[in-house]
N, CA, C and O atoms as CSV, one atom per row, in Angstrom:
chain,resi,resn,atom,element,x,y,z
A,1,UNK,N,N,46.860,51.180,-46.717
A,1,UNK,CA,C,46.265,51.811,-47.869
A,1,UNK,C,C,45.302,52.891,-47.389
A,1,UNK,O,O,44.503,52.600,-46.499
A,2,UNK,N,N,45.317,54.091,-47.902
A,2,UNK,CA,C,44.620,55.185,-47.608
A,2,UNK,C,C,43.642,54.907,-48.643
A,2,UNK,O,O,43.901,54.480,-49.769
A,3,UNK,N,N,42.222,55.250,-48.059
A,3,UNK,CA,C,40.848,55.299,-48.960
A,3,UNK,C,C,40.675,56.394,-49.778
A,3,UNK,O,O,41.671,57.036,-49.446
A,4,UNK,N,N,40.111,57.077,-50.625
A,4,UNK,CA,C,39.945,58.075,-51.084
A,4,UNK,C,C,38.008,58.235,-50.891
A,4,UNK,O,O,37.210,57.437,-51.384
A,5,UNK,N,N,37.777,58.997,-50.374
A,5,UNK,CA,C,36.345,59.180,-49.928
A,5,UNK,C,C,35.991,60.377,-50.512
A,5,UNK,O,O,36.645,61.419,-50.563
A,6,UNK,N,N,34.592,60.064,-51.071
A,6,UNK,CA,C,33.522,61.402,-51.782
A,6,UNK,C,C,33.223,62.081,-50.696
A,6,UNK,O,O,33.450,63.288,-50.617
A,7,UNK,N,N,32.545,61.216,-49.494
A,7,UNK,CA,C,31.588,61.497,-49.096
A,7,UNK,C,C,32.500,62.251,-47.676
A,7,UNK,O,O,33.524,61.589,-47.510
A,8,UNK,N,N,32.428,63.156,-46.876
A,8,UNK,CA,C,32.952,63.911,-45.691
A,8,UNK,C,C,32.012,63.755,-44.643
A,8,UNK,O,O,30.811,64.025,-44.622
A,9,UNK,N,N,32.827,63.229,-43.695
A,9,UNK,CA,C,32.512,63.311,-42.337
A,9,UNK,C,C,32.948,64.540,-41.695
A,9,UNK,O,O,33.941,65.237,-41.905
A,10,UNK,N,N,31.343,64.734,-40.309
A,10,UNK,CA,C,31.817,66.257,-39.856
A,10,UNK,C,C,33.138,65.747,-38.752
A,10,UNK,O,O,33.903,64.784,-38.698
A,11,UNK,N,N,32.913,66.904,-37.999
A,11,UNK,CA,C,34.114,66.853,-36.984
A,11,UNK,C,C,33.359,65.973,-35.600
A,11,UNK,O,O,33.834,65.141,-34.826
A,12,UNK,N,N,32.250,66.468,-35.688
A,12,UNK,CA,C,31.663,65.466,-34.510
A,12,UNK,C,C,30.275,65.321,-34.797
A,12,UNK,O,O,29.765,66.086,-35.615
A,13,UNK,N,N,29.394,64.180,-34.069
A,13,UNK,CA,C,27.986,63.707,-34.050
A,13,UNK,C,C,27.558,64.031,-32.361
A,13,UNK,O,O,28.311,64.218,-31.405
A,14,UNK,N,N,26.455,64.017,-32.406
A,14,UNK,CA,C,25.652,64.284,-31.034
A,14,UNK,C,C,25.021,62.764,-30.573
A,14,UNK,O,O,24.448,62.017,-31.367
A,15,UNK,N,N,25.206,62.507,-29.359
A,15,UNK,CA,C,24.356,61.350,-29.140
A,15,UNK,C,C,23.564,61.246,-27.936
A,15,UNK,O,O,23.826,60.751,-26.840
A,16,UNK,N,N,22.276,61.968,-28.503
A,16,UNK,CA,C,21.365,62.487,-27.007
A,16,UNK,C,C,22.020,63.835,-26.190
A,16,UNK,O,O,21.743,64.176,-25.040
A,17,UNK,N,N,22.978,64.501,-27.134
A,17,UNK,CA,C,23.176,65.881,-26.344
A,17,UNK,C,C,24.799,65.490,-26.182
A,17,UNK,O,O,25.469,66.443,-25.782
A,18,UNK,N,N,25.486,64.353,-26.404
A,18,UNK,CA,C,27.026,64.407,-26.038
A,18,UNK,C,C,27.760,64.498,-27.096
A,18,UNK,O,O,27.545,63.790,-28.080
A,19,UNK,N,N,28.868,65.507,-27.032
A,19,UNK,CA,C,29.402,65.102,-28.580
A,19,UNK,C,C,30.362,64.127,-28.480
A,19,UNK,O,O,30.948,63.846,-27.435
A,20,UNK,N,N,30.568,63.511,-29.741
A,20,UNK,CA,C,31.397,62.816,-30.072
A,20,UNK,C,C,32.249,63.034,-31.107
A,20,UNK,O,O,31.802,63.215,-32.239
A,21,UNK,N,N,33.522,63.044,-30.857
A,21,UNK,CA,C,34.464,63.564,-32.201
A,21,UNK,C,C,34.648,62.343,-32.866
A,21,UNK,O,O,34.552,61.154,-32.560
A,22,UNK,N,N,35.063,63.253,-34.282
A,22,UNK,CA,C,35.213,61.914,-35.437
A,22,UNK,C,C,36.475,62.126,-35.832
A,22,UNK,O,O,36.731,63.328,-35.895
A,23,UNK,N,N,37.690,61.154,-36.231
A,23,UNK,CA,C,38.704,61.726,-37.337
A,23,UNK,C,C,38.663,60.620,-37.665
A,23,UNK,O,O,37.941,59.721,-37.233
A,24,UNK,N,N,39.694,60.588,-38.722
A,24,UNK,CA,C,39.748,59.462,-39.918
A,24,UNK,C,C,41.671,59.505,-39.285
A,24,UNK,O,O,42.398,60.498,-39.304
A,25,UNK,N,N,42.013,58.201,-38.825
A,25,UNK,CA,C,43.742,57.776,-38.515
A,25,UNK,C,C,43.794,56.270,-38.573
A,25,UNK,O,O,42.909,55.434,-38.389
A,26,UNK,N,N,45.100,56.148,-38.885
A,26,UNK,CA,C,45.729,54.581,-38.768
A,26,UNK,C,C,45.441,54.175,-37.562
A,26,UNK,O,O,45.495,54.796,-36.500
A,27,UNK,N,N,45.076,52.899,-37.824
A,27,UNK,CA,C,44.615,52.042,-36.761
A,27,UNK,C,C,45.556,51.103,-36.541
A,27,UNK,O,O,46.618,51.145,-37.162
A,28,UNK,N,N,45.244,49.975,-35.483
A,28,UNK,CA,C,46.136,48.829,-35.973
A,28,UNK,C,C,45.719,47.862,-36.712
A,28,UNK,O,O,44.543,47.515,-36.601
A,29,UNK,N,N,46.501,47.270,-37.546
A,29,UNK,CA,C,45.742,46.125,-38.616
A,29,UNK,C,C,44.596,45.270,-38.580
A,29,UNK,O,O,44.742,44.173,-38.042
A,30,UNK,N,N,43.697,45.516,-38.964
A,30,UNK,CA,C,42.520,44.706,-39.141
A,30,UNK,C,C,41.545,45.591,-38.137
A,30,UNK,O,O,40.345,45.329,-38.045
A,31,UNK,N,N,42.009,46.385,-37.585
A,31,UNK,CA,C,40.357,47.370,-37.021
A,31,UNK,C,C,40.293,48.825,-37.496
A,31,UNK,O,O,40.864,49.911,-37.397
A,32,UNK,N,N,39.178,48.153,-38.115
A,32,UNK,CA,C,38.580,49.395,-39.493
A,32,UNK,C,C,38.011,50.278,-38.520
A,32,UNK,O,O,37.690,51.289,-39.145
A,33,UNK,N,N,37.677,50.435,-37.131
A,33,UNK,CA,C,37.481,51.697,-36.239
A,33,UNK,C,C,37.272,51.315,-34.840
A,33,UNK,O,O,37.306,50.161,-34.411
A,34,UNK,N,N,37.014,52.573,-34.043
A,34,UNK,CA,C,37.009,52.336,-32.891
A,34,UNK,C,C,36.064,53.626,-32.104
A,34,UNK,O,O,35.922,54.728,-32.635
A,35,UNK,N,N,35.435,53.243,-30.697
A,35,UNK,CA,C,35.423,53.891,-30.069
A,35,UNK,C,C,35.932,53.843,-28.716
A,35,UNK,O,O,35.890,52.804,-28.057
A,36,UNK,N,N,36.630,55.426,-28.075
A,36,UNK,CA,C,37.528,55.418,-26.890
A,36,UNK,C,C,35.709,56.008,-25.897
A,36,UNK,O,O,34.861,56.898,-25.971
A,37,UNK,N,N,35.855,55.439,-25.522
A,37,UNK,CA,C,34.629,55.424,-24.452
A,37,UNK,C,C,34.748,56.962,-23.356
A,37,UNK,O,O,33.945,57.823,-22.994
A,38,UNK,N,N,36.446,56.641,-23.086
A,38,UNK,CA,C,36.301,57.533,-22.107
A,38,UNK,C,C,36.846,59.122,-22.434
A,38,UNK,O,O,36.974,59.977,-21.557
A,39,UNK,N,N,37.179,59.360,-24.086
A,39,UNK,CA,C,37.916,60.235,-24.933
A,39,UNK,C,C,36.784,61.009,-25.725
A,39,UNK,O,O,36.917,62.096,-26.287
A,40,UNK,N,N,35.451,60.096,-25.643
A,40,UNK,CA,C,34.681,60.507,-26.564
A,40,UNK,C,C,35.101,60.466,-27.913
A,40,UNK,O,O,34.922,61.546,-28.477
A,41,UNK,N,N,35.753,59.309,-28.839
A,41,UNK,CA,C,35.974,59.574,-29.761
A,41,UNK,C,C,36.102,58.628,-30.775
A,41,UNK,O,O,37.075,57.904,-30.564
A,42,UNK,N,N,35.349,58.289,-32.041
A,42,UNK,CA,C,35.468,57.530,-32.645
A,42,UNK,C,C,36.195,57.850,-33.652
A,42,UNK,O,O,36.043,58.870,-34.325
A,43,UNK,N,N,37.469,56.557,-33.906
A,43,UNK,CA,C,38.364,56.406,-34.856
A,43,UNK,C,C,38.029,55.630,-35.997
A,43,UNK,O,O,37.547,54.499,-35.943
A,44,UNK,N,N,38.337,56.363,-37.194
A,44,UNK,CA,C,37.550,55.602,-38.539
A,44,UNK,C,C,39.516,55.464,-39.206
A,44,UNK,O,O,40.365,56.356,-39.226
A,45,UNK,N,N,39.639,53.929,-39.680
A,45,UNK,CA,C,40.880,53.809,-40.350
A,45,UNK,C,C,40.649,53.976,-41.528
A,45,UNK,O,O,39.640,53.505,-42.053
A,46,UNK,N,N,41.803,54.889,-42.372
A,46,UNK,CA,C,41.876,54.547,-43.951
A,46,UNK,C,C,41.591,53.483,-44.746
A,46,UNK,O,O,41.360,53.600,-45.949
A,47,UNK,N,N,41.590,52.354,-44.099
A,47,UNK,CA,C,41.307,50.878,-44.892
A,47,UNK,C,C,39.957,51.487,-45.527
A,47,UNK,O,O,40.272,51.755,-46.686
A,48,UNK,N,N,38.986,51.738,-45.387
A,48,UNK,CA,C,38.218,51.843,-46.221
A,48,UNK,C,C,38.228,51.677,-47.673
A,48,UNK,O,O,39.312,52.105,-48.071
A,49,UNK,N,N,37.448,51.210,-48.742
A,49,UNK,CA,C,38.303,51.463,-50.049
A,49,UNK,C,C,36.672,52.182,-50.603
A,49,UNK,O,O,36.632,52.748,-51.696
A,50,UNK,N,N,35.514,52.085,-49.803
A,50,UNK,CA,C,34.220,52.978,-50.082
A,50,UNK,C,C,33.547,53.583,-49.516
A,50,UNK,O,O,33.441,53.055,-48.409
A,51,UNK,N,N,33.096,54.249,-49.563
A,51,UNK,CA,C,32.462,55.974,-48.888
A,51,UNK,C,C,31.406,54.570,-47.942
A,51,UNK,O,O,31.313,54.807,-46.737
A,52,UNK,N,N,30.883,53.614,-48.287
A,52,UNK,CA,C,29.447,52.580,-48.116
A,52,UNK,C,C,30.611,52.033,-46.940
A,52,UNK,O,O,30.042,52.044,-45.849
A,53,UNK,N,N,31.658,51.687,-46.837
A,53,UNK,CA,C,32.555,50.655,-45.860
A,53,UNK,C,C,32.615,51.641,-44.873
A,53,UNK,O,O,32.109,51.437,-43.770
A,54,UNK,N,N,33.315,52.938,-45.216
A,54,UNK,CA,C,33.244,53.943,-43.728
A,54,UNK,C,C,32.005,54.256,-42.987
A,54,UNK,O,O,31.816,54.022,-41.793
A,55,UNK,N,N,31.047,54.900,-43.948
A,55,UNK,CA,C,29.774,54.828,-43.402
A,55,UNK,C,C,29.272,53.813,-42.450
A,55,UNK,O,O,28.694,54.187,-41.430
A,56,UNK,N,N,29.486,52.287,-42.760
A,56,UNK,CA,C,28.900,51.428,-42.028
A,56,UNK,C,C,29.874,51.596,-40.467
A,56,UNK,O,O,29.375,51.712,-39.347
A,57,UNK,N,N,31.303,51.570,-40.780
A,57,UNK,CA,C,32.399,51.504,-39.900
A,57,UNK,C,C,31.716,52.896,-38.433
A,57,UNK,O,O,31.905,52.887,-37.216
A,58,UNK,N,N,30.944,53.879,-39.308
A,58,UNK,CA,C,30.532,54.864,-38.815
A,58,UNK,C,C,29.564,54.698,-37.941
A,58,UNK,O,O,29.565,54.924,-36.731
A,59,UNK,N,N,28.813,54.325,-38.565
A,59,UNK,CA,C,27.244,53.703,-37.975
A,59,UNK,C,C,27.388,52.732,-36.844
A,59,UNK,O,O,26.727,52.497,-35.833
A,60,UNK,N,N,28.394,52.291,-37.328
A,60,UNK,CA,C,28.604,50.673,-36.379
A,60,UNK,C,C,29.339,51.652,-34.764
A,60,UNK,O,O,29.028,51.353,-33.611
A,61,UNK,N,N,30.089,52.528,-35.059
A,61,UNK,CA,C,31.077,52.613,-33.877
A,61,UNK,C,C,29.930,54.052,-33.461
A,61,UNK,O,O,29.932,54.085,-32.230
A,62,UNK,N,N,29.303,54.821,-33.822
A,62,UNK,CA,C,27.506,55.167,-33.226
A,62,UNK,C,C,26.877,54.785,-32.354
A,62,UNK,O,O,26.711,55.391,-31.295
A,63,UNK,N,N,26.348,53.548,-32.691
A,63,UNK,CA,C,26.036,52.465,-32.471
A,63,UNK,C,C,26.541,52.283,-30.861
A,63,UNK,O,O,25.846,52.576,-29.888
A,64,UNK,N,N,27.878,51.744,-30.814
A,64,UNK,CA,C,28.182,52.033,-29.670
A,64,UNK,C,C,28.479,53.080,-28.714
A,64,UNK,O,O,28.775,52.921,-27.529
A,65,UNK,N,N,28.376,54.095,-29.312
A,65,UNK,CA,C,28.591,55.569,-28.316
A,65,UNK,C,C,26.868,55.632,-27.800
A,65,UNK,O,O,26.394,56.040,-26.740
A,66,UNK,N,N,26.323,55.166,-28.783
A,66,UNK,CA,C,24.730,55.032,-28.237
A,66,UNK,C,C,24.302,54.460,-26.820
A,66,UNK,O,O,23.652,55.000,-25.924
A,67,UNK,N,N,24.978,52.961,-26.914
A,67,UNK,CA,C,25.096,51.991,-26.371
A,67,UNK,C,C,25.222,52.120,-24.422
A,67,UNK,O,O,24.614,51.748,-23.419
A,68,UNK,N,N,26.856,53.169,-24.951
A,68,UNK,CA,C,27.225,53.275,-23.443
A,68,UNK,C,C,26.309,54.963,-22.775
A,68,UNK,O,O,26.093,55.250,-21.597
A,69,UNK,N,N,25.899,55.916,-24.227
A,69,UNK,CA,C,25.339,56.976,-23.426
A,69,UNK,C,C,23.972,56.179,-22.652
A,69,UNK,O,O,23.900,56.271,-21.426
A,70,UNK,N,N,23.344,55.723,-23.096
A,70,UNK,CA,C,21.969,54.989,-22.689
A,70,UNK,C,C,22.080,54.081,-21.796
A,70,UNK,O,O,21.050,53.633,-21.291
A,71,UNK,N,N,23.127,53.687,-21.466
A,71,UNK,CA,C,23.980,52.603,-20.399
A,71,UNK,C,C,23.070,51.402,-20.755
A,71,UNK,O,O,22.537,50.730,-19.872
A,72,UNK,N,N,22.909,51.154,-22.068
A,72,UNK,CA,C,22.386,49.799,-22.296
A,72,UNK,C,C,23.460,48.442,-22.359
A,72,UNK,O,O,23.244,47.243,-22.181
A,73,UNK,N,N,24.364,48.990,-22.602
A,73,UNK,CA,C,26.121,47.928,-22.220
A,73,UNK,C,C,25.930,47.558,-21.137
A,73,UNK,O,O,26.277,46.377,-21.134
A,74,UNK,N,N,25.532,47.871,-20.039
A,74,UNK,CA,C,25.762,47.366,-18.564
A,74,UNK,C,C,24.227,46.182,-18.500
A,74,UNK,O,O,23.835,45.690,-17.441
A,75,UNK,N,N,23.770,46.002,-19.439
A,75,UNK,CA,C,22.648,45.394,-20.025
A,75,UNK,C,C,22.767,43.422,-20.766
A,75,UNK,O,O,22.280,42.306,-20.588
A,76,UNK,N,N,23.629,44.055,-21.498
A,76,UNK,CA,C,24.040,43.207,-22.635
A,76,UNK,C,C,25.390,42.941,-22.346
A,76,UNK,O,O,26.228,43.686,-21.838
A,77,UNK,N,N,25.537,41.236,-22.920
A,77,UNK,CA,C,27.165,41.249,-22.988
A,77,UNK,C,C,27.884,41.513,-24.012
A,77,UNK,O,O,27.230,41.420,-25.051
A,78,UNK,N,N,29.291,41.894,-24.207
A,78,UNK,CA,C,29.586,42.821,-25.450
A,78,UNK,C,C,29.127,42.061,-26.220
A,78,UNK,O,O,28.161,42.503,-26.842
A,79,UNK,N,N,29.469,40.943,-26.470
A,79,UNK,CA,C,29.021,40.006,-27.857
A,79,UNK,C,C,28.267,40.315,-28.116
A,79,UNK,O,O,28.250,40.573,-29.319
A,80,UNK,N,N,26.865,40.615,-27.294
A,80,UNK,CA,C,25.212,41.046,-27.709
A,80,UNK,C,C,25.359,42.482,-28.591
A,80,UNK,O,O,25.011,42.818,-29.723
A,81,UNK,N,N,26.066,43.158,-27.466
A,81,UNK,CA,C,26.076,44.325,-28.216
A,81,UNK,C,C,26.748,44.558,-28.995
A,81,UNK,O,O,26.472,45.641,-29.511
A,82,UNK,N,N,28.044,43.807,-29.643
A,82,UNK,CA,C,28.578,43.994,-30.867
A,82,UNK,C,C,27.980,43.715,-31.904
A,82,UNK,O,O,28.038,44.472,-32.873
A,83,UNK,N,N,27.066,42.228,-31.934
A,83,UNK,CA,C,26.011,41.640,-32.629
A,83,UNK,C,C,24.854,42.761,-33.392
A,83,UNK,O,O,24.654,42.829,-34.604
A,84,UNK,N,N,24.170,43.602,-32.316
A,84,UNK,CA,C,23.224,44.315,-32.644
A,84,UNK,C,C,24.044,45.505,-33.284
A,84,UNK,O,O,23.917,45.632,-34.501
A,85,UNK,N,N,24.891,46.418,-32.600
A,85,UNK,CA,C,25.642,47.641,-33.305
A,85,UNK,C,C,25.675,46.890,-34.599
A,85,UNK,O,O,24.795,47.469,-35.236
A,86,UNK,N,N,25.983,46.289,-35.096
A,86,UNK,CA,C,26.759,45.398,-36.663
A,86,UNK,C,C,25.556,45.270,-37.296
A,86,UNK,O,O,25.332,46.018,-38.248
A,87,UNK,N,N,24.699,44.431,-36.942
A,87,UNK,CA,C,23.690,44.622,-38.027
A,87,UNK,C,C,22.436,45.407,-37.993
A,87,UNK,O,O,21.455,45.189,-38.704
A,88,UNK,N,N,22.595,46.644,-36.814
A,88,UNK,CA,C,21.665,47.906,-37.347
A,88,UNK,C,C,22.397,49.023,-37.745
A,88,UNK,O,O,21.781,50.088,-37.799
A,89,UNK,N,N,23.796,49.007,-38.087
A,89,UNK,CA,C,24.463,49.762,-39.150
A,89,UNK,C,C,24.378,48.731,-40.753
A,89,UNK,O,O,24.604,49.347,-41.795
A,90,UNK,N,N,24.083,47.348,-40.837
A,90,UNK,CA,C,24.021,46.808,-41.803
A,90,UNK,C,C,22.561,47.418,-42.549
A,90,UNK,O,O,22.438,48.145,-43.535
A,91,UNK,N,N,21.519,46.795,-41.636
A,91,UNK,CA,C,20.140,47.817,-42.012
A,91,UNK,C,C,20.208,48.914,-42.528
A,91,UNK,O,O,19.978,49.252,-43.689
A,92,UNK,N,N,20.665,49.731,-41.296
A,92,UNK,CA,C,20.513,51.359,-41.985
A,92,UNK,C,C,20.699,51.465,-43.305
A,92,UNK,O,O,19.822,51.991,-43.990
A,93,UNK,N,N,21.915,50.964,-43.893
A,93,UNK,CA,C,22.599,51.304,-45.397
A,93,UNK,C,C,21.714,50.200,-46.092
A,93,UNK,O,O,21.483,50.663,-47.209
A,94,UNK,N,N,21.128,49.014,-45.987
A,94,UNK,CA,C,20.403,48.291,-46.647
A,94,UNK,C,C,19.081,49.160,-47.039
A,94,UNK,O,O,18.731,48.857,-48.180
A,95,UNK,N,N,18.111,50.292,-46.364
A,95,UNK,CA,C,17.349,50.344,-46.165
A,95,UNK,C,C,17.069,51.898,-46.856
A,95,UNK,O,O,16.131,52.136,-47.618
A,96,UNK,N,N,17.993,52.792,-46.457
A,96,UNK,CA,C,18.240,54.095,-46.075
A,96,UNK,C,C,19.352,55.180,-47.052
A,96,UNK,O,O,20.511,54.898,-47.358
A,97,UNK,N,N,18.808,56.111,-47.311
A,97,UNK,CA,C,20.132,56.812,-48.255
A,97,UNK,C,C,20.566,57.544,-46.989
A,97,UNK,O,O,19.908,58.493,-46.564
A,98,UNK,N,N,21.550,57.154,-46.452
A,98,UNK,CA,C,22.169,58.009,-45.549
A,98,UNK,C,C,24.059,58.895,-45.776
A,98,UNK,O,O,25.073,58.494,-46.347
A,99,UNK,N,N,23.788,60.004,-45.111
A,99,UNK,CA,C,24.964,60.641,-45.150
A,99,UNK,C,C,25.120,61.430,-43.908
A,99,UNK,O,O,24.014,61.909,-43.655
A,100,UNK,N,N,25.898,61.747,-43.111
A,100,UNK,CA,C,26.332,62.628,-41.813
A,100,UNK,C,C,26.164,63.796,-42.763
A,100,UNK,O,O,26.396,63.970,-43.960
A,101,UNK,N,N,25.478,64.827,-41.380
A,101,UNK,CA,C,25.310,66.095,-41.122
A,101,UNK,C,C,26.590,66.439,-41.571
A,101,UNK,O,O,27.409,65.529,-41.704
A,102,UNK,N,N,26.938,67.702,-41.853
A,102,UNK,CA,C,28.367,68.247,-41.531
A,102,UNK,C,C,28.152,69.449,-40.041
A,102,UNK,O,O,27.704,70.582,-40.216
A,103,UNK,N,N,28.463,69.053,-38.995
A,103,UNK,CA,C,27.699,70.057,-37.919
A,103,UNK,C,C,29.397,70.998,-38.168
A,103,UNK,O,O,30.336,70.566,-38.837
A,104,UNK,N,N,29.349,72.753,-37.169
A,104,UNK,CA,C,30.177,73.175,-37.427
A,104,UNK,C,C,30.702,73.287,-36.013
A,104,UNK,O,O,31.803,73.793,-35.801
């Protein structure tokens, strides 16, 4: 199922100076996104069915581009760090009116 989204994501985010590209593609079933570590690139799937589900999907896979620029992963075990990415993209949107830049 393809989402229909208000809200637009740019083409890429900065994280401490690196970019990171964004697109929106089919995933495989049941992972609503991803990041390729070594591609620079986070994948957001259509499953979405709200602008609030991608956003978080957004935040969350951030989260980890954060993670490995700061080399705090070599820190934590993923579990830790899947744990924390998950619920300080839960925060943010609990807390925060947020929306991505559109950078050009």
């Amino acid at each position: 199922m393809v989402g229909v989204y208000l809200m637009k994501i740019p083409k890429f985010l900065l994280v401490f100076g690196e970019k990171i590209k964004l697109r929106i593609k089919e995933l495989p079933y049941g992972v609503a996104a991803q990041y390729d570590i070594d591609r620079k690139i986070i994948t957001i799937s259509p499953i979405h069915e709200t602008d609030n589900g991608l956003l978080h999907s957004l935040l969350h896979e951030a989260g980890h581009a954060l993670f490995y620029r700061v080399s705090i992963n070599q820190a934590v075990s993923y579990e830790t760090h899947e744990f924390i990415v998950n619920n300080y993209a839960t925060m943010l949107l609990e807390n925060f009116d947020i929306k991505p830049k559109l950078k050009k």
